[in-house]
N, C-alpha and C positions, 0 to 999 in steps of 0.2 A: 279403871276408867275414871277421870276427873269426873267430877260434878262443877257444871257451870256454875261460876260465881253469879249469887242473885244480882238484878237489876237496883242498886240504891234509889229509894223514893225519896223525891226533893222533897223539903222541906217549905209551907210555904207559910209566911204570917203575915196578918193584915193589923194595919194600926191607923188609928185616929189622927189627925192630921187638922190642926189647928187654921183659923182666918192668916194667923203669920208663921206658917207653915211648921209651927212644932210640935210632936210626935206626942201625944198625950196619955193614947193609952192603949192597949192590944184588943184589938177585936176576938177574943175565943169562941164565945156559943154563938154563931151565925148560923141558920139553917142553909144558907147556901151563896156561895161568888162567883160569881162569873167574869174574865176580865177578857177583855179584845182589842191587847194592842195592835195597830195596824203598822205597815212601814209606809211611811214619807205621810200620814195623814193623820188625820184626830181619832182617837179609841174610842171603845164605851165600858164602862163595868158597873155591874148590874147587885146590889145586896141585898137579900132576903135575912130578918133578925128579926127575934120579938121585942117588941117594943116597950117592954116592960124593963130593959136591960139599963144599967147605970149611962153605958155609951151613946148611948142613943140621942138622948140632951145632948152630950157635945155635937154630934153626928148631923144635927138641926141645926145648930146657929149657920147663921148666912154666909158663907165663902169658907167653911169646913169640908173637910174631901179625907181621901184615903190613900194608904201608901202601905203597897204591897212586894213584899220581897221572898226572894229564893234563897234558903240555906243561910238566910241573914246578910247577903252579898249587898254592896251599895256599888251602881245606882240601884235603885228600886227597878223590881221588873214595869212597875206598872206603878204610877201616880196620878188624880188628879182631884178636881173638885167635884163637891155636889151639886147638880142640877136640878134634879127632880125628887119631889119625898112624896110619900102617898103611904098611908094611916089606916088599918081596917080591923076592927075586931068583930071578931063573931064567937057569940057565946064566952066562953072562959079562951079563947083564940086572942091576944096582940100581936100582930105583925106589919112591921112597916117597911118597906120595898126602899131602897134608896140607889138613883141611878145619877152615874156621872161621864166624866168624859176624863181623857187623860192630859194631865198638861201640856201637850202639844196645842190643845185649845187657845191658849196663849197668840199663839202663830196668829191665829185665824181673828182673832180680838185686836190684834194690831195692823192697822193699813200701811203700806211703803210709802213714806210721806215723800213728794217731790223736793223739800226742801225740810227735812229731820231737825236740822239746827235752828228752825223758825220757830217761834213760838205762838205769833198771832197773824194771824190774815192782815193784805194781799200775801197770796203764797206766789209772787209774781217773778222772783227775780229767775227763777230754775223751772222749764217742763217738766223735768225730770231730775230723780236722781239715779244716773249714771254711775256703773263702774266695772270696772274689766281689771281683770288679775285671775288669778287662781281658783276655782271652784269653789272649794274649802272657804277661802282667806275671803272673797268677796259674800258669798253666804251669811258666814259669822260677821259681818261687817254691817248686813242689813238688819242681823238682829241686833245686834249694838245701837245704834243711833237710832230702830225705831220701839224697841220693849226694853234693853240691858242698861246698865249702865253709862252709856254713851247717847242715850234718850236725854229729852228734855226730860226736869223731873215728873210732870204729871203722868206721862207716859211712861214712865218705866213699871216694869209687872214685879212687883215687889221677892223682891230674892233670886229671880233669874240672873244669871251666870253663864260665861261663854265658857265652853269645855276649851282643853287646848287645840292649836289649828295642827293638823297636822300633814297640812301643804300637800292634799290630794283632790285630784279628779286635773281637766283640762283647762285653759282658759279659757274663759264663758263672759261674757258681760251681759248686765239684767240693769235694767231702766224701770227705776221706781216710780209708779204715778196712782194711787187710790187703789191699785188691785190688792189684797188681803197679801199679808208679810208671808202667811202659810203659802198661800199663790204663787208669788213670786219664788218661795225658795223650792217648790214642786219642778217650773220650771228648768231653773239652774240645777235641780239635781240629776233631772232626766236629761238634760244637756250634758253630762259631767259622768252619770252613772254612780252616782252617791248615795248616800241614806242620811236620814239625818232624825234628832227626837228630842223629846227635852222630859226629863225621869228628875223627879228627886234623889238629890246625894246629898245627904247628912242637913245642913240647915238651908240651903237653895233649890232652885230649879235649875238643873244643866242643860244648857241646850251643848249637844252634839252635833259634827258631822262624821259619819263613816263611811268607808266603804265596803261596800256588801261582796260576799265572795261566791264564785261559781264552785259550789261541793256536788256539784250532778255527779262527779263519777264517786263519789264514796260517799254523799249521802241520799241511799234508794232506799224508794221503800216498793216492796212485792210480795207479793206470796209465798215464792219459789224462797225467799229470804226469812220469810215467817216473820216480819215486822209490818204487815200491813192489814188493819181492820177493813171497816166500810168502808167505802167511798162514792161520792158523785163526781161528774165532772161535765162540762159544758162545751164548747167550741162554737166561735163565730169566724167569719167570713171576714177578710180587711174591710178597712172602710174607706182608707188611703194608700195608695200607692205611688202614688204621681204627683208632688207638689206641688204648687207654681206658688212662690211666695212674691209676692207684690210690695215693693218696696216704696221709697216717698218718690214724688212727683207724678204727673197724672195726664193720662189719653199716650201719645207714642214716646214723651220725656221720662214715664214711670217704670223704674226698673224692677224687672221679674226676673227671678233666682227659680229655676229648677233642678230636682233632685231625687231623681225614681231609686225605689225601692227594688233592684232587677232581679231579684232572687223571687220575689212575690211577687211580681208582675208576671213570672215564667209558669207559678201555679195558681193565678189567680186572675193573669189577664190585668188590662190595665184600667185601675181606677184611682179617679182623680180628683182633685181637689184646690179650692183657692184660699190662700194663708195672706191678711191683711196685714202687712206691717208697715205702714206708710209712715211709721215713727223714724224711720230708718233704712240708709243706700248704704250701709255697711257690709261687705261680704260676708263677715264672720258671724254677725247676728241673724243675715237672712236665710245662710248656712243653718244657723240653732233651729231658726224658726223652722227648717225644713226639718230637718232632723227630726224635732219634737211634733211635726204632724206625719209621720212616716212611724215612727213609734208608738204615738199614741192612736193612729189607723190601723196599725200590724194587726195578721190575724193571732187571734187568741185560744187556747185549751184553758179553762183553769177545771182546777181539783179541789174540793175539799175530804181530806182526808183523814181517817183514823190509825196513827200507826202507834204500832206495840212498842215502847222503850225500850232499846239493848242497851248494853255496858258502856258500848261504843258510837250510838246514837242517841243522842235524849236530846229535846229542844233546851233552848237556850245554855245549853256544853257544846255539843259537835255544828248543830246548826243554832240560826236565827235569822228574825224579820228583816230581808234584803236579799238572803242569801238563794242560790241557786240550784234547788235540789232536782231530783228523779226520779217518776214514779212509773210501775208498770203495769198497766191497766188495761185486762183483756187483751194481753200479747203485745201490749204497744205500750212502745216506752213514750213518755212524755218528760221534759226537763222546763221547768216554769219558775218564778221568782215567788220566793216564802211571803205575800201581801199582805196574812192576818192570820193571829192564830188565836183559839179561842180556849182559854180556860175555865175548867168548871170545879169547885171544891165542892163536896157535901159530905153527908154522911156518909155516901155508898164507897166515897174515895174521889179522886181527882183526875179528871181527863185534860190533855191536852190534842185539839183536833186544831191544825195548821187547815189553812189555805193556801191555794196554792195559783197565782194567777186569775182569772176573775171570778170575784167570790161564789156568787153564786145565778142562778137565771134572774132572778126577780133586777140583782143588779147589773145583768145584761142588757136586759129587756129598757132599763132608765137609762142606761147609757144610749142605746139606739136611739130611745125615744127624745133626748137630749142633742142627740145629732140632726135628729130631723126637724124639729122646731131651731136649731141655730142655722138649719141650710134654709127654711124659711124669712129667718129674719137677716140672710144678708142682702145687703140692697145694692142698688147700682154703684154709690155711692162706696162701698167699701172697693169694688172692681174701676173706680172710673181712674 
């Protein structure tokens, strides 16, 4: 009888990460990290150390962060800066807590300028900045002229770097005007079916686009497989089915684009909803717009789950954030998109628990309750 080959435990190290992002020194005695890269959105990671450690000083200076990797592989699983520091001793006790976010934050710290190339007010000559091409190729595009290299200089995020394009997802077009750069590229990637991140590689920040793959049939996790710990999971009801997307001009000259969801309409009956895009009589845009409130409506399972690492399953080897796994839960299979996964290092050992679809209730519950004060605040005026 063979003896299974043991499962290999990643390997993971955290290091110091300097205001001009150089790697200064290795984090060893941390009492504890926790990191939660998410896909398409900003992370968080959380350090618990004593505060008595030599690192620590660097760890404090102002625009100092961390950069954390698997098996020594670059990019980093998980990069970003500090945010928040908090100091407490008790007794012969130092320990100071240090929570950050991941460089995707970046995104969100830069707005989609209407006019990128301008450098001071009137910003009059352009509503927008407009562009249609390739998913990939116009994404990387907007990070260019408004954080990379292709930014005026005050605005560029010092070391960001565009990864190479690699000319996937569908043609999309995205209209730049003061919504957050993360904003806008969330859009185009739900449009597109993309993922996209920005990790430190060696002395920059990369921002990437990928695309995320459906593993539902070969990566499950179940009982009956013996790779599946705890788990919760939630389900909500659509919120949208039935689009009407309202394009520019207004009262019987304004054109409306509709585009039901027939498959969930058949188990959910029809509900409905009004999508403003009076920017725009485009078919192909009011098409997105539909799209993206028909998917961001759909109904939801999500999972968070604990599963057991095999030879042939480990996160960030067989799957990762984007991808599309399957979980079997009380008889029922469910297949949902990998949203966040949360790692924990300490003494006891290292867990990895994914997410799986919407995080968890509390973020249900804000999402509803975020639907219901925007159906409040639409006015005549967005329908007229």
């Amino acid at each position: 009888m063979t003896t299974p080959e043991p499962t290999p435990v990643p390997r993971w190290t955290a290091y110091v990460r300097s205001p001009q992002l150089e790697i200064t020194a290795q984090i060893d005695d941390f009492d504890s990290l926790e990191l939660r890269p998410k896909h398409n959105d900003v992370g968080a990671w959380v350090l618990d150390l004593d505060g008595r450690l030599p690192v620590v000083a660097e760890l404090l200076r102002p625009g100092a962060g961390i950069v954390v990797t698997r098996d020594d592989q670059l990019p980093a699983v998980l990069s970003g800066p500090v945010v928040k520091r908090h100091g407490r001793r008790t007794g012969d006790t130092h320990t100071v807590t240090l929570s950050g976010l991941t460089d995707d934050v970046w995104l969100r710290r830069r707005l989609a300028h209407p006019q990128p190339a301008t450098d001071t007010a009137p910003y009059s000559t352009a509503a927008y900045d407009v562009r249609t091409g390739i998913a990939s190729t116009v994404m990387r595009q907007y990070v260019d002229v408004n954080a990379a290299a292709g930014a005026i200089l005050p605005r560029r995020v010092l070391g960001l770097a565009l990864g190479g394009d690699l000319l996937i997802g569908g043609t999309v077009t995205g209209r730049g005007r003061w919504q957050t750069l993360l904003e806008l590229l969330q859009e185009l990637a739900l449009a597109a079916d993309l993922g996209f991140r920005v990790r430190q590689n060696g002395a920059t920040l990369q921002f990437d686009v990928y695309a995320p793959t459906d593993r539902s049939a070969s990566v499950r996790f179940s009982d009956e497989l013996g790779n599946l710990g705890d788990y919760e999971y939630d389900g909500t009801a659509p919120t949208c089915n039935y689009p009407y997307v309202g394009g520019g001009g207004e009262g019987t000259a304004r054109v409306i684009h509709e585009a039901p969801d027939s498959a969930s309409i058949v188990d959910w009956q029809r509900i409905e909803s009004f999508v403003d895009r009076r920017d725009t009589t485009a078919p192909d845009e009011l098409s997105q717009a539909a799209e993206k409130a028909t998917t961001e409506g759909a109904a939801t399972v999500g999972m968070s789950l604990t599963p057991i690492d095999t030879p042939d399953q480990r996160f960030g080897q067989h799957y990762d954030l984007g991808d599309r796994v399957s979980a079997v839960l009380e008889d029922v299979e469910l297949t949902e998109v990998l949203t966040e996964v949360r790692i924990v290092l300490n003494a006891s050992g290292q867990q990895v628990l994914p997410t799986v679809g919407v995080p968890d209730r509390q973020g249900v519950l804000a999402v509803l309750d975020k639907l219901a004060r925007l159906d409040r605040r639409m006015t005549n005026v967005e329908r007229r």
